[in-house]
KEMAR-38306 format. One record per residue: x, y, z of N, C-alpha, C in turn; residue in one letter. Coordinates in steps of 0.05 Angstrom, whole numbers, plus 5000, padded with zeros to 4 digits. Layout:
# KEMAR-38306
XYZXYZXYZa...
This chain:
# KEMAR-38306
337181050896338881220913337081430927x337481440957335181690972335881980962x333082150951333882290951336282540962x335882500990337882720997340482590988x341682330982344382270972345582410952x343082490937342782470904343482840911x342582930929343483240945345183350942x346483090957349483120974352283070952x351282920931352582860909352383110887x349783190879350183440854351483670872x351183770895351983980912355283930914x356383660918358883640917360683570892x358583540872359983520846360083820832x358284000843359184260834361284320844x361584330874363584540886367084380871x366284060879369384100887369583830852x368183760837369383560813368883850787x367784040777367784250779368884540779x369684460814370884750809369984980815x367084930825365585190829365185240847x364885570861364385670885362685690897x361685610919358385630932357685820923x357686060906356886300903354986150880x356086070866355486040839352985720833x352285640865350585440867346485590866x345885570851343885750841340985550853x339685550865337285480874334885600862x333185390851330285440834327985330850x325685480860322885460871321085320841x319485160845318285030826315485090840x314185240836310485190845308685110829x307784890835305484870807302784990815x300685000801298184970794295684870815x293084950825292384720838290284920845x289585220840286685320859286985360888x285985340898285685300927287985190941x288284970936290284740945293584940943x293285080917296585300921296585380945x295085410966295585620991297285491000x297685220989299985031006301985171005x303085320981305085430978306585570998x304685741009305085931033306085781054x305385561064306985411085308885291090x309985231051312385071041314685341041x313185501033314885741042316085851062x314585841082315485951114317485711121x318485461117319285221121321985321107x321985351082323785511059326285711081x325085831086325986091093326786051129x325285921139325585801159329185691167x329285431144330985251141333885491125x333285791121335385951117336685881083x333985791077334885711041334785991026x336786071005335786290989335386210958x333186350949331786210922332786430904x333386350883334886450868332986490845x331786390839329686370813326686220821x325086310812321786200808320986240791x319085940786316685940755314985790773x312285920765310485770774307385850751x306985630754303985550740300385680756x298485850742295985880767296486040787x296085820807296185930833299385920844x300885810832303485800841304385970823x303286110805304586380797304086590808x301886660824301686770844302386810864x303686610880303986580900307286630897x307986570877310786690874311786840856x310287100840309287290838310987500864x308387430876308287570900311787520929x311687270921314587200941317487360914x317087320891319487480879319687690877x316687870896316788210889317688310909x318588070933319488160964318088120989x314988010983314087921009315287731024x314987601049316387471055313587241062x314387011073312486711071310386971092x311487001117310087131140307887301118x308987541104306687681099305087611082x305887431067303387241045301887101061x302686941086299986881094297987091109x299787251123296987511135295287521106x296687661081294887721065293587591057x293787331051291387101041289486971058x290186981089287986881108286287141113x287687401104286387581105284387591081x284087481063282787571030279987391035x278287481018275587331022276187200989x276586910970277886960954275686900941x273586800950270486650945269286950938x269887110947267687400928270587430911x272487520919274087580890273087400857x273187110872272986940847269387070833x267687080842264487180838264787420831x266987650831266687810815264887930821x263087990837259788130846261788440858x260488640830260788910832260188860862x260589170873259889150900257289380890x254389400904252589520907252589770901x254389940919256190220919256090240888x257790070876259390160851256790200827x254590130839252590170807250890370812x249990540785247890660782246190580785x243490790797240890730809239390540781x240290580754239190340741239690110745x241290100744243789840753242689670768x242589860797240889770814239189670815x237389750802234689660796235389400779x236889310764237289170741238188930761x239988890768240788810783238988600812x237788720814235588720844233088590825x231988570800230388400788230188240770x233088150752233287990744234687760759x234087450751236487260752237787140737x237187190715239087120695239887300671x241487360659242487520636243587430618x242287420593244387270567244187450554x246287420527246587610504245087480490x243287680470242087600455243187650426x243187500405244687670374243487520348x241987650334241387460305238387300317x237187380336235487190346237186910354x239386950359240186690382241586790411x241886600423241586660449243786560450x246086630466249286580473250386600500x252286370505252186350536255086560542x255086580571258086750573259486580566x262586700570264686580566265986450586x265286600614266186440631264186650662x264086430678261986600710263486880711x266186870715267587150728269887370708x269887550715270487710691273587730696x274587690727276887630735278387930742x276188170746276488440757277388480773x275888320801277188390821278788370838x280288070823282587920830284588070819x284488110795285988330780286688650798x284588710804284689000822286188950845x286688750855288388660879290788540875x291288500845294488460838294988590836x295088860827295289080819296189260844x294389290866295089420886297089230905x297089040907299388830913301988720902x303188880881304388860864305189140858x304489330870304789720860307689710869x308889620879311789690891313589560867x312889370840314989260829313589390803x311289530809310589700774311789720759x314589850759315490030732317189700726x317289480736319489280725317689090706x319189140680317489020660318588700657x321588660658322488560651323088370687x321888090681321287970706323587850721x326487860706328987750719330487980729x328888230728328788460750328488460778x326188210779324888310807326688190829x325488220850327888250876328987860870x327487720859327187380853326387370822x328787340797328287300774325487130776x323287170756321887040753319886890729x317986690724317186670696314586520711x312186560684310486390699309086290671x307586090663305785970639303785960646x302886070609299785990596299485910584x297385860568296385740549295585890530x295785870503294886010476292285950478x290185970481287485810478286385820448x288285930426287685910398289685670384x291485630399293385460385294185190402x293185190426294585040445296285020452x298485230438302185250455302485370476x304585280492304985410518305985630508x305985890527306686200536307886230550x310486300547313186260576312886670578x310886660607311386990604313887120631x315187260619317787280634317987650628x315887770622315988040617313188200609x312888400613310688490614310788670644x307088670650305988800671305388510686x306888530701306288380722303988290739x301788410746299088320749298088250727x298388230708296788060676298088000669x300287830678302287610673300787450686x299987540709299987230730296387130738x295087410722292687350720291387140701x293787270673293086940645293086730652x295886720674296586510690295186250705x292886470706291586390727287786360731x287986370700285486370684283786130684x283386020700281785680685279085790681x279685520659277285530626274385540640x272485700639270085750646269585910671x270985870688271085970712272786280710x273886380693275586650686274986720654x274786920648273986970620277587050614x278886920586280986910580282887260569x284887230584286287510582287987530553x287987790547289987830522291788010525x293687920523296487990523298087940499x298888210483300388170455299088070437x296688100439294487980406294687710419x295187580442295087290446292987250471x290387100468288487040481288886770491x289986810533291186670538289186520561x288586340574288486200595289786030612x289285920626290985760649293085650637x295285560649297585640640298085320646x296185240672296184960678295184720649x293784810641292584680616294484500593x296984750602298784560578302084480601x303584690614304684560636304184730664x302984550680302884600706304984550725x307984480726309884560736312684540716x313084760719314584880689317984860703x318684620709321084570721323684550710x322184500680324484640646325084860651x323485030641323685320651325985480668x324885370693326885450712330285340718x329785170704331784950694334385140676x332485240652334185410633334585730643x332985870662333686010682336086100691x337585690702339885830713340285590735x338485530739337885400770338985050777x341085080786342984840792341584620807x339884630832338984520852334984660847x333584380842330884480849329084400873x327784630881325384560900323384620882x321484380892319484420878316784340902x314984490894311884470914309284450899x308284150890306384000887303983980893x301984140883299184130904297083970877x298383860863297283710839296283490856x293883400843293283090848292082860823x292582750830292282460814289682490802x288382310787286182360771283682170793x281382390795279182200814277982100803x276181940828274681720815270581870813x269581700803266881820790265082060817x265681820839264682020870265382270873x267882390859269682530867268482820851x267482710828266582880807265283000796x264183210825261483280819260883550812x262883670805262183990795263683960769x262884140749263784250721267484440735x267384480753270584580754271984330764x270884070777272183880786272683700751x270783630741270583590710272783580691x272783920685274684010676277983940683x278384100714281183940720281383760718x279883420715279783200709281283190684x280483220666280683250639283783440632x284783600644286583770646289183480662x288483490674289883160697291283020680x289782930656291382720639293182730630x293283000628295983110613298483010634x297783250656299783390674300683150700x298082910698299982680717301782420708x301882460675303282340664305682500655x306582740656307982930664309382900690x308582850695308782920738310582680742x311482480724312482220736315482280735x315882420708318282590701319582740712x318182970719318183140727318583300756x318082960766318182930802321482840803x323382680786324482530783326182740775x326282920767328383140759328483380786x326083380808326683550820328383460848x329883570866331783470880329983460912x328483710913327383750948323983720930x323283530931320783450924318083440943x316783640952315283710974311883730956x310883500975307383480966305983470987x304683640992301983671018300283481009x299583281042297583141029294483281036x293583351007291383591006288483470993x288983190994286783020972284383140980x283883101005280683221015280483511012x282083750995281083930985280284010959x279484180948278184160920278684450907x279384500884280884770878279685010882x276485000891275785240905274885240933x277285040947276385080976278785310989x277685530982278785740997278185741029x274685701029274785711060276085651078x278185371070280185291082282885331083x283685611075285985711071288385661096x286885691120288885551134289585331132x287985201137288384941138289784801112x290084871094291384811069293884941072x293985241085296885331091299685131113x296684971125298184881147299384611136x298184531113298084281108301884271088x301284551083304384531058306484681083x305984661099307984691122309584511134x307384311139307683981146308683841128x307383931099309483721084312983811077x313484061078316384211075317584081106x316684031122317684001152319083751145x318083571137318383281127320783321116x320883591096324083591080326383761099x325983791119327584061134329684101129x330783831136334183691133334483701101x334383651082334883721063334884001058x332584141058332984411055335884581078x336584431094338084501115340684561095x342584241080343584191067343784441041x341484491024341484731007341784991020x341185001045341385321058344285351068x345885041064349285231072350185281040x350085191024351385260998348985460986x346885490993345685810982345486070985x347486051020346286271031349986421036x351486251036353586311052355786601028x355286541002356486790984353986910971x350686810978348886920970348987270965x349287440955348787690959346287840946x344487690933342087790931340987960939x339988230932339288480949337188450954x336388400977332988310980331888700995x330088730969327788920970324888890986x323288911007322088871018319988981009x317088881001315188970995314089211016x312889380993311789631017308789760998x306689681023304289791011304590121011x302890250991301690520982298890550989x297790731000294890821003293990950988x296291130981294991380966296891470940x295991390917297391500893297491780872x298791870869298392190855298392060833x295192120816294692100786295392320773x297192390751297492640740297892570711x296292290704294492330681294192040680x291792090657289891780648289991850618x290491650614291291530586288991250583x286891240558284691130557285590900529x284890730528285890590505283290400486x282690370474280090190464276890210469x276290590470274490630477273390770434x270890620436270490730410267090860407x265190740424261990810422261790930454x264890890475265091020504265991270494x265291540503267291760506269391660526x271091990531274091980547271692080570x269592200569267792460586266892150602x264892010585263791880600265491640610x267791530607269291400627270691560658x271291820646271791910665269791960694x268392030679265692020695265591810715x265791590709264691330714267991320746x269791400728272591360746272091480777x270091680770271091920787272492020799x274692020784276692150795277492350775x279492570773280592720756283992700749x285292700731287692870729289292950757x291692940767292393100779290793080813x289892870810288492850844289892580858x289792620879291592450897288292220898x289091960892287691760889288091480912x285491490931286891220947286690930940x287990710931287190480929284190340924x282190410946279990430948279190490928x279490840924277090940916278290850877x281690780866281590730844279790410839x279590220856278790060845275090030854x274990180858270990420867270590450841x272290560823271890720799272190580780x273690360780274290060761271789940758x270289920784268689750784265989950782x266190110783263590300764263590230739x265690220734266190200693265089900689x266089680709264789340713262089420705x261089570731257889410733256289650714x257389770687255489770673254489650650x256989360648256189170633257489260607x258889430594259289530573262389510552x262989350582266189260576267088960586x267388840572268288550565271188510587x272288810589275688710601275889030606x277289140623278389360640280689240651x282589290643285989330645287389590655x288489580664289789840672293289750687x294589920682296790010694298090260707x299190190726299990470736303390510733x303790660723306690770716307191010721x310590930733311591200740311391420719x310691650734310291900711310692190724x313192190719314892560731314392420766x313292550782312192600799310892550808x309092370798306692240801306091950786x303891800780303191610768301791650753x302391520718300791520700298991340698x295991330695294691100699293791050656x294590800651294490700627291190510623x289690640618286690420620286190330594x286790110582286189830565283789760561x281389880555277789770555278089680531x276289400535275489290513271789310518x270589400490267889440499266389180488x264289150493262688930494261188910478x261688760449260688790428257588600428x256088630451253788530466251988670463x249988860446247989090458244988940461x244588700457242088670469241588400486x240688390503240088180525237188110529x237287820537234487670538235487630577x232887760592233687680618230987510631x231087430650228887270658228287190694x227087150704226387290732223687110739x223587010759221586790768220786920802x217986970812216987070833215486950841x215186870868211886820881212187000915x209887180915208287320933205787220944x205787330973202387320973199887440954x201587680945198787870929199187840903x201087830890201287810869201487550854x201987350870202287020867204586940854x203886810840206786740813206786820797x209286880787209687090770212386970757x212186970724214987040708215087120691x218687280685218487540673220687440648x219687560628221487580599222187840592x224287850589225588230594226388210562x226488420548228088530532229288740529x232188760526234089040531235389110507x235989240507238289380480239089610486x241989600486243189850493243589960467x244690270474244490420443243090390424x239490460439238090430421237590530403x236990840411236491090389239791280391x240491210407244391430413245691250431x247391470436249991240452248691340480x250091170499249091150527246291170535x244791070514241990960517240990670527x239490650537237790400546234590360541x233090190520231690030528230189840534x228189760546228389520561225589500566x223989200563221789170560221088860582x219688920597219588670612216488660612x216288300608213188220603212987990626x211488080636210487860661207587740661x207987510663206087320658205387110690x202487010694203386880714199886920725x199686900757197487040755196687190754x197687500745196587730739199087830719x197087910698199088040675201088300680x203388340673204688520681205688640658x206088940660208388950648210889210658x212789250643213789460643215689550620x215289800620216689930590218790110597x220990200591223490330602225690410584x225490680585227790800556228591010580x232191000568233391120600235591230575x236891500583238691640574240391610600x243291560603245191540632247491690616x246491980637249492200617251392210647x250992030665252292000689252392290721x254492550713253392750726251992950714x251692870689249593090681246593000684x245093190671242093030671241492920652x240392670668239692470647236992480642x235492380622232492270624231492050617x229591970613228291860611224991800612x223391590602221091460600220691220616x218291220622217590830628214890820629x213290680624210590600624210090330643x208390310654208490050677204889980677x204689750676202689660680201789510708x199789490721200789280750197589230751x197188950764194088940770194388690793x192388640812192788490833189588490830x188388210855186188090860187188060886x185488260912185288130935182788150951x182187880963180288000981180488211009x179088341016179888541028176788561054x177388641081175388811089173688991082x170488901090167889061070168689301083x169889321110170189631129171789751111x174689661102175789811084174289941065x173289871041171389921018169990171033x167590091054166290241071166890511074x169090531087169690741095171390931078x171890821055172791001035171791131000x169690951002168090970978165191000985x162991060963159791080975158990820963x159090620994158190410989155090411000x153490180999151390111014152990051038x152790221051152790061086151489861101x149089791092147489651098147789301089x148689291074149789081049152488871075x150688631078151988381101153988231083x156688411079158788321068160988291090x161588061096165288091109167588171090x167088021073170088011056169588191021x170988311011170588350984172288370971x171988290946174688180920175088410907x176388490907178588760899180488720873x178488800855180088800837182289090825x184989080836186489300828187789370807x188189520785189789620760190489850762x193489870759194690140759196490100731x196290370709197190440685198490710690x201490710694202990980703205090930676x205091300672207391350647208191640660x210991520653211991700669215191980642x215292160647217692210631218792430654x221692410658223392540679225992550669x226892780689229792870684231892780712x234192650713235092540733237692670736x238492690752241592740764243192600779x245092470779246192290802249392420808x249092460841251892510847253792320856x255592260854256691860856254491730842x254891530864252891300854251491250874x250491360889248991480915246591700915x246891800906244492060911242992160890x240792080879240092220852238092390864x237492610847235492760840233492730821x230592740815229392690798226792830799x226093000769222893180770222893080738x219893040752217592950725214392980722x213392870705211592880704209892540698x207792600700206192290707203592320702x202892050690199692080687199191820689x197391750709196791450728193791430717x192991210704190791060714189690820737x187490950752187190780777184490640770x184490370766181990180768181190040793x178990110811179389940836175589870832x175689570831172689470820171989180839x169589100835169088880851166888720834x165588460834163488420818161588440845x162688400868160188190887159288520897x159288730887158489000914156289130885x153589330898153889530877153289770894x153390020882153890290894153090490877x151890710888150290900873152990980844x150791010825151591020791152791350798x156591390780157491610787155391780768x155492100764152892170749154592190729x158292230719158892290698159992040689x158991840687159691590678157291390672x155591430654154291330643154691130623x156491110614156990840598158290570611x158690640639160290410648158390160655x159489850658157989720656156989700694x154389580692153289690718151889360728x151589210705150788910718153188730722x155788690719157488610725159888640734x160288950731163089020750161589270770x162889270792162489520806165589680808x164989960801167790060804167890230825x170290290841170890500860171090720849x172990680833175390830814175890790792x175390920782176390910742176691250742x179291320740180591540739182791550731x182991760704186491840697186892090718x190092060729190592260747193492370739x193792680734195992780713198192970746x200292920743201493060767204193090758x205993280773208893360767209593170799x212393120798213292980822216493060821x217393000844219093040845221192740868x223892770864223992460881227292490886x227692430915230892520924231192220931x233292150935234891820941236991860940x237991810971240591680976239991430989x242591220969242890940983245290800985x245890801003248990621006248390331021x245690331023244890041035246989751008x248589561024250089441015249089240992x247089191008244288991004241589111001x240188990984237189260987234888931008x236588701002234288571025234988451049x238188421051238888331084241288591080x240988771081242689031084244888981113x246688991113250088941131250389241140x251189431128251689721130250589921106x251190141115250190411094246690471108x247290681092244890881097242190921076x239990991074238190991061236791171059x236191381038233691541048231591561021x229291581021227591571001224691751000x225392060989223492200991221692210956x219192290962217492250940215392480951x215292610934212192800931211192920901x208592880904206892920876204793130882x205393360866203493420858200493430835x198393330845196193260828194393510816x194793490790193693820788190893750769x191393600756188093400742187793190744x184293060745182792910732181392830720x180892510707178392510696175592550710x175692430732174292530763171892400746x172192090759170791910764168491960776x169092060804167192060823166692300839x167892480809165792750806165992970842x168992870845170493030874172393020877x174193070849177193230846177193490860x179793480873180593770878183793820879x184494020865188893880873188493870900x190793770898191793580922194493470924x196093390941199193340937199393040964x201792930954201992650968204992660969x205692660997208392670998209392471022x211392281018212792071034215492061036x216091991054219492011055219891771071x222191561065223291321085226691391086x228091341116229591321113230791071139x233191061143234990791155237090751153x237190591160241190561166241690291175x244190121175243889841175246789891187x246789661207249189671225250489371233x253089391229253989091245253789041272x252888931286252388951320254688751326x254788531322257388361321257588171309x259387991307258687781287257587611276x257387701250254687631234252187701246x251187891256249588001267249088301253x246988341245246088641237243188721240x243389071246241689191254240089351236x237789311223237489531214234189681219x234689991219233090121234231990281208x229490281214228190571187225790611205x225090831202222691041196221791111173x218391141177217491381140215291391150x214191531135212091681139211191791115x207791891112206492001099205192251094x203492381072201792491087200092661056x197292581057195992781029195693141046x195793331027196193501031193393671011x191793691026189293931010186593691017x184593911000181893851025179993600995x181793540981180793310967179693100984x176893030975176392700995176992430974x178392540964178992380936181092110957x179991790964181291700972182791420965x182991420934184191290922187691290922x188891540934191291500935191991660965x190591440991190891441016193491191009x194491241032196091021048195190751062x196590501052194290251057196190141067x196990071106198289891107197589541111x199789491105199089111114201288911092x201788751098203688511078206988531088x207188471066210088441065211888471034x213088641039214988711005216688921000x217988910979219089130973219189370958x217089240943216189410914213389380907x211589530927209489480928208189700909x206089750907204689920872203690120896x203590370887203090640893203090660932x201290730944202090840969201390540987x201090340974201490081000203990001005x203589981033206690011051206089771070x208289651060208889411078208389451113x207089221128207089181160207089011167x208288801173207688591194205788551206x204688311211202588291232199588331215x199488481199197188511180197588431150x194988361143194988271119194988471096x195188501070196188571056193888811044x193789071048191089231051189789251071x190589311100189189271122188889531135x190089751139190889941155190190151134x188690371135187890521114188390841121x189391051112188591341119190491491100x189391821105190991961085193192081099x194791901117197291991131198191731156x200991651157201791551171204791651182x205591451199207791371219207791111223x211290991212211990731211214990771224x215390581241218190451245218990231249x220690101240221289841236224189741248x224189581262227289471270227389141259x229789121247230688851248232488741253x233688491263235488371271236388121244x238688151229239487961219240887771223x241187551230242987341243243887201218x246787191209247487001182248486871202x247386651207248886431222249886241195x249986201176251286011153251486231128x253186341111253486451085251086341072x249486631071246986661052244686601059x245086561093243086361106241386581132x239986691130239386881150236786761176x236886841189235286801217233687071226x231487191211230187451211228187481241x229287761263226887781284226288021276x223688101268222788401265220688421277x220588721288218388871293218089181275x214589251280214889521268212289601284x211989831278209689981296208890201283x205790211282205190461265202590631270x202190931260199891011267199591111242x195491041235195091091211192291181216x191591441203189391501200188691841187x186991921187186192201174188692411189x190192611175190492901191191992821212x193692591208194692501238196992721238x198592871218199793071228198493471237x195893371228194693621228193993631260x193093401266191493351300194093281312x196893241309199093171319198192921338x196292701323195992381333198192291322x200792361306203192201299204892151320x204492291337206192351359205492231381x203492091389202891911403203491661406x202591491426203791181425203391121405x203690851394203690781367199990561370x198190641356196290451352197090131351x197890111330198489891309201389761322x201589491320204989381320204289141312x205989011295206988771289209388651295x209688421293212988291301212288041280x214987861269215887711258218187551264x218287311254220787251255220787031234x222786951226223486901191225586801188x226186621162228886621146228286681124x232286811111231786851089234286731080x235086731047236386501033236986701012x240286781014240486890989240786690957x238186660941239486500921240086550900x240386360869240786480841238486740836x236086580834234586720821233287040847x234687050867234187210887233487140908x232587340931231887180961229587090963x230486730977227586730986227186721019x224786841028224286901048221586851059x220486761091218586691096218886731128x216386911135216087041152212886871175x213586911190211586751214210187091229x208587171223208287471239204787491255x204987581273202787621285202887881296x200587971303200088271329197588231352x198588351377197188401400194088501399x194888631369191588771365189188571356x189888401343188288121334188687901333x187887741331187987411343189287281320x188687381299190387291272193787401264x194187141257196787001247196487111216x199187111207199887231181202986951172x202586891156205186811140205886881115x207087001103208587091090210686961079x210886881053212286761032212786861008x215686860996215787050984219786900967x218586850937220286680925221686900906x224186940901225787150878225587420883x226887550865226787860860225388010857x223688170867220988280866221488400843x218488370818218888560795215588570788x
């Protein structure tokens, strides 16, 4: 018998064999499960509402708890799709703090490793799942603020229920009460891809796992007549099956399409988009999947036509219209599962206070401060009505994780290949401690040592010890003109052997997560040696060896410093927007004085920039910096050396284009740099740069800074944001010499 018969028969066996009044003809929405493919929902919707049907009840599974979620709190089909063609859902799902949200360690942490595991017992343990499921969460939440205080889900403007899964017992979870954004987030948990939510002592996941369209449910609800919307598919074949999330739903499939035969057969307006050629994280195609569950509801019109005269005609359902909030009055925080966190240092992290009017933004700014310091496993929160204002309820679970094995793979021109074995431990000697030991191996030994106190706006301190050493050949003119060489001596090229040993201990301040302050003190060893050169014997260094190394430099150098930074750059290597500034000055007050012509002396540099969208996918970004030694020292071991390419280059060598790596020498410069970023493909960049510079003695004393620029280079490049960091490779030449430069450059600089 055709379905719509089968319609026209239950619809007429209510009213008139029965007895009952169209009032009392109750219509159930069925959404299942499906990732990506749910966007269908949204189009089966507008068709819905279109055809003048009113839905009386919804359960939905995942993504169809979501999606009707959101349709039972009062949106309408229209505003769910602005909002979801509007959502980027591919960074929601990645979870990637935003830049902004971390401390300058963070930062740093962040910017040189590529991988992070927990370490415990000497074994090594994988996550639980890629995404922590924060910031999908932070957007139910604010998308859902208008049905807050309704705990109880056959409240909302569309009684509602949605399923999970126990992931300790395997029974289904019929959640029909609670907080509504961590209802539909358990919901919506699949296994590896979401780390699993707890709700009521019950540690729940995808809800699809055990039923992915819960048509019982809605069944016992209330619901006389069902629509149901299908973005399920059949089980693929081996071609089909090439990722660990395609895998998995495979395996999940067996269940739910031997289910599905039933289950199709009980519902009355039975609507399936044909969506085969999408895959549960093809968000990119959100239209096109919206459009697709549009087309397939169109197919049902006439039927739904049929349900919209007996649903709508004694319908009196009070339909409440969703309404966004910008700005919420917090007039208190209530902290829940903090035990090795203070209330001081979460608040901190919030920044916000008590009693301050809070915008959307800036609460989930402050969520995700608490994210990216790694220290909490889960951040929950609710907002509830309170007098006059909103009580915000914060749920931390902390991260019973304190030590990590991280690891980091590089290749440079100067430094070559390089890989790094990190060791961390938080709360090492107190609480809100860090440290952290990274050993680099490769062609030049590395290391670095790092004990960090983070009291957030107070002052913090800290230690680090760094080791760094490089082999380059270099111009005999360089050498020449800065050390007492033989002049006479028919060298072009000379092998440069460099070692720098800096320990450092400082006091820091940070205002946000933008601006620190920092004064310390430092004591640098500088080795700069060659085998192929020799040069008159210093007179206070008599024990050094004199038939097989020649040295420039062998000097300990003791100084106070001081160091200002602001950075809102988004990105620290294809930067989109924000600003940058980076001042540094040292004062040198001793040496061991190698070469017996110490005198104090001070070295002070500052860079700053700004990065701009020009138009799409297109960005600008512009910096200046500059140098300059200060006192009548000829001490020229810590001049300014430009040439290469990098970002984290060892004491005062500063990246240039166009020159090779150590080329441009003096105790003061002027640099400016422009670049053009072209993302013509996600993660895929198209680099044009230029920069221009003047370098040499007193160039601000003789005001030669202020002149044309000597020096310029240009480039042009791609770069590739990947796992283990960017890689990038640059084609660069200059007007001033006949030589070509290429530049290559694999991972995270460390």
């Amino acid at each position: 018998m055709p379905k719509c018969l089968i319609l026209i028969v239950l619809v007429f066996s209510h009213i008139v064999l029965f007895g009952q009044d169209a009032k009392d003809i109750k219509v159930g929405l069925v959404l299942s499960g499906g990732g990506a493919k749910g966007l269908a929902h949204i189009g089966a919707l507008k068709v819905i509402e279109e055809a003048g049907v009113k839905i009386d009840y919804i359960g939905g599974t995942s993504m169809g708890a979501i999606v009707g979620a959101l349709y039972a709190s009062g949106y309408t089909a229209s505003e769910l799709d602005s909002i979801f063609k509007s959502t980027n859902f591919m960074a929601l799902i990645q979870d990637n703090v935003p830049r902004s949200s971390k401390t300058f360690y963070e930062k740093e942490d962040s910017e040189r490793y590529a991988v992070t595991l927990p370490f415990s017992g000497f074994k090594i343990s994988i996550p639980q799942a890629i995404s922590g499921g924060q910031s999908i969460y932070n957007e139910f939440v604010r998308l859902l603020y208008h049905v807050k205080d309704v705990n109880d889900f056959s409240k909302l403007t569309i009684p509602f229920i949605c399923i999970a899964t126990d992931v300790e017992t395997g029974d289904e979870v019929r959640l029909d009460h609670g907080y509504l954004p961590q209802a539909i987030l358990a919901s919506g948990t699949f296994p590896s891809l979401f780390r699993p939510v707890e709700i009521n002592g019950k540690v729940l996941i995808d809800g699809g796992v055990i039923n992915n369209y819960p048509i019982k449910e809605v069944k016992k609800m209330g619901a006389d007549i069902i629509i149901g919307v299908d973005v399920q598919h059949g089980l693929s074949d081996r071609e089909s099956l090439v990722s660990a999330t395609e895998i998995l739903l495979q395996i999940n499939n067996y269940r739910t399409v031997k289910d599905m035969r039933e289950k199709s057969e009980m519902t009355d307006i039975y609507i399936s988009p044909d969506i085969k050629d999408y895959s549960v994280i093809d968000f990119g195609y959100g239209k096109s999947i919206i459009d697709k569950g549009e087309e397939a509801a169109r197919l049902k019109f006439d039927d739904l036509l049929k349900v919209a005269k007996v649903s709508s005609l004694e319908n009196e359902r009070r339909i409440v219209p969703a309404k966004f909030k910008d700005t919420i009055h917090v007039n208190e925080v209530m902290i829940q599962g903090n035990h090795n966190y203070s209330r001081a240092y979460i608040m901190g992290k919030l920044r916000f206070n008590e009693d301050d009017d809070v915008s959307f933004q800036k609460l989930q700014r402050g969520i995700n401060n608490l994210s990216a310091t790694g220290n909490f496993t889960s951040i929950k929160y609710e907002l509830l009505s309170n007098g006059e204002g909103v009580g915000l309820l914060l749920n931390v679970k902390e991260n019973p994780n304190k030590m990590f094995i991280r690891l980091g793979l590089h290749y440079d021109d100067l430094y070559k290949s390089s890989g790094m074995l990190n060791l961390t431990k938080k709360n090492f000697l107190m609480d809100d401690d860090v440290a952290s030991f990274d050993f680099i191996v490769g062609d030049n030994l590395r290391y670095r040592l790092e004990y960090y106190v983070d009291k957030g706006f107070y002052w913090s301190f800290g230690m680090n010890s760094q080791f760094d050493h490089f082999n380059k050949e270099v111009d005999f003119d360089l050498i020449r003109s800065n050390f007492q060489v033989d002049a006479s001596a028919n060298i072009q090229k000379v092998s440069l052997s460099a070692t720098d040993l800096t320990n450092q201990v400082y006091l820091q301040t940070v205002l946000k997560e933008e601006f620190a302050f920092i004064l310390g003190l430092e004591h640098k060893l500088l080795k700069y040696s060659t085998k192929t050169l020799s040069l008159a014997e210093p007179t206070n260094a008599p024990n050094l060896p004199t038939n097989r190394r020649t040295y420039f430099e062998n000097s300990n150098f003791y100084s106070t410093y001081g160091k200002l930074t602001y950075d809102t750059y988004d990105d620290i290597f294809f930067p989109t927007k924000g600003l940058y500034f980076d001042g540094d000055f040292h004062l040198y007050i001793f040496s061991s004085d190698f070469n017996n012509n110490f005198k104090e002396f001070s070295v002070g540099k500052a860079r700053m920039g700004g990065a701009f969208s020009v138009f799409n996918n297109v960005y600008l970004n512009l910096e200046t910096e500059g140098g300059f030694k200060w006192g009548v020292s000829p001490i020229a071991s810590m001049d300014f050396i430009l040439g290469g390419y990098g970002t984290q280059l060892v004491n005062n060598a500063i990246p240039f284009m166009g020159y090779d790596f150590l080329s441009l020498v003096g105790n003061s410069y002027v640099k400016a740099m422009a670049k053009i970023d072209y993302e013509f493909l996600p993660k895929n960049h198209i680099l044009l740069a230029a920069n221009f510079a003047n370098v040499g003695d007193d160039l601000f004393r003789t005001a030669d800074w202020f002149v044309a620029p000597e020096y310029s280079g240009y480039g042009i490049g791609y770069g590739l944001e990947s796992f283990i960091g960017p890689i990038q490779v640059y084609y660069t030449f200059t007007p001033e010499k006949s030589e070509n430069q290429i530049f290559f450059s694999v991972g995270y600089w460390f």
